[in-house]
C-alpha positions, 0 to 999 in steps of 0.5 A: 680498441681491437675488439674482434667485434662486429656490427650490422647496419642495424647495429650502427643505427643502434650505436649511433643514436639513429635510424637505420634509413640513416646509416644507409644515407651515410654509406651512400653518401661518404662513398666518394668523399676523402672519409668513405664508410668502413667496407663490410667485411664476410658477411653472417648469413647473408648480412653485411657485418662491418669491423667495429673499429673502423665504424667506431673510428669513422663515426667519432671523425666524420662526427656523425650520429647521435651518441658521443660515447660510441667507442664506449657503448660499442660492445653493447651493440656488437657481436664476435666475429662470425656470430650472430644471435639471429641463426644461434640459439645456443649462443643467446643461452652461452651470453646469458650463462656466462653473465650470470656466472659473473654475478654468481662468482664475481669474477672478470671471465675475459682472459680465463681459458676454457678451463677455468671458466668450466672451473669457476661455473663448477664452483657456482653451480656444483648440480648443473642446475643454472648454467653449466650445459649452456657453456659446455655447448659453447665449446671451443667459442668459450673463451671468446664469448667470456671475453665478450661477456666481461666488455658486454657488461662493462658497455651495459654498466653491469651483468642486469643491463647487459643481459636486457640489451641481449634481451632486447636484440633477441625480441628484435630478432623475432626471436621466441624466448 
């Protein structure tokens, strides 16, 4: 897969289908077997984070978890490297912009430079009235972030759904809107 993305222990219960409680039986549990829970990477503001391909290949061999389609679902419960939408408003209103540019222009953003991607949300939003000061904060994280907005909504099955999980990760958060 070589995503870049990275995932909470909170993020693996939601990807697997279980509670967290479970994740950290699993972690304690395989520690000394032949199949060890992937190791945490640098952590995000004090959180453990762990490399989506290696929780996504240890699930789909140890066979653990509720949830079959894992490498498919796993952007929908992930984040790029070193982001966290906890400790970053503006990357919440990024995510959000850059999914509705999608519906507005109906182009894939994964792959556009910076530049294009302030190209296409010039055309969709000529006044600045929607979305283009949101991506104009994202600066050199903008090409990341349209990378992860096109693999968000495919694991979501759309811009709409993908945006209600950011919703969602957001109120879990404790988040104010």
């Amino acid at each position: 897969m070589q995503t870049g993305l990275q995932l909470s222990l909170s993020d693996v219960a939601r990807l697997a289908h279980v509670q967290r409680p479970v994740v950290s039986t699993w972690r304690t549990r395989a520690a000394a077997s032949d199949l060890p829970f992937p190791a945490p990477l640098r952590g995000v503001v004090g959180e453990e984070r762990f490399d989506v391909d290696a929780v996504v290949d240890w699930l789909e061999t140890s066979g653990r978890g509720n949830n079959r389609d894992v490498r498919a679902d796993a952007p929908a419960c992930s984040l790029p490297a070193g982001l966290s939408l906890r400790d970053d408003p503006l990357l919440f209103a990024g995510l959000t912009a850059l999914l509705c540019l999608k519906v507005i222009s109906g182009v894939e953003l994964g792959g556009a430079s910076p530049s294009e991607v302030h190209a296409i949300a010039a055309e969709a939003d000529p006044y600045d009235r929607l979305l283009r000061r949101e991506l104009d904060q994202r600066g050199s994280r903008l090409a990341t972030l349209a990378a992860y907005a096109d693999q968000l909504a495919d694991a979501a099955f759309g811009s709409a759904p993908a945006l209600e999980g950011l919703l969602d990760q957001r109120f879990r958060h404790g988040r104010a809107l």
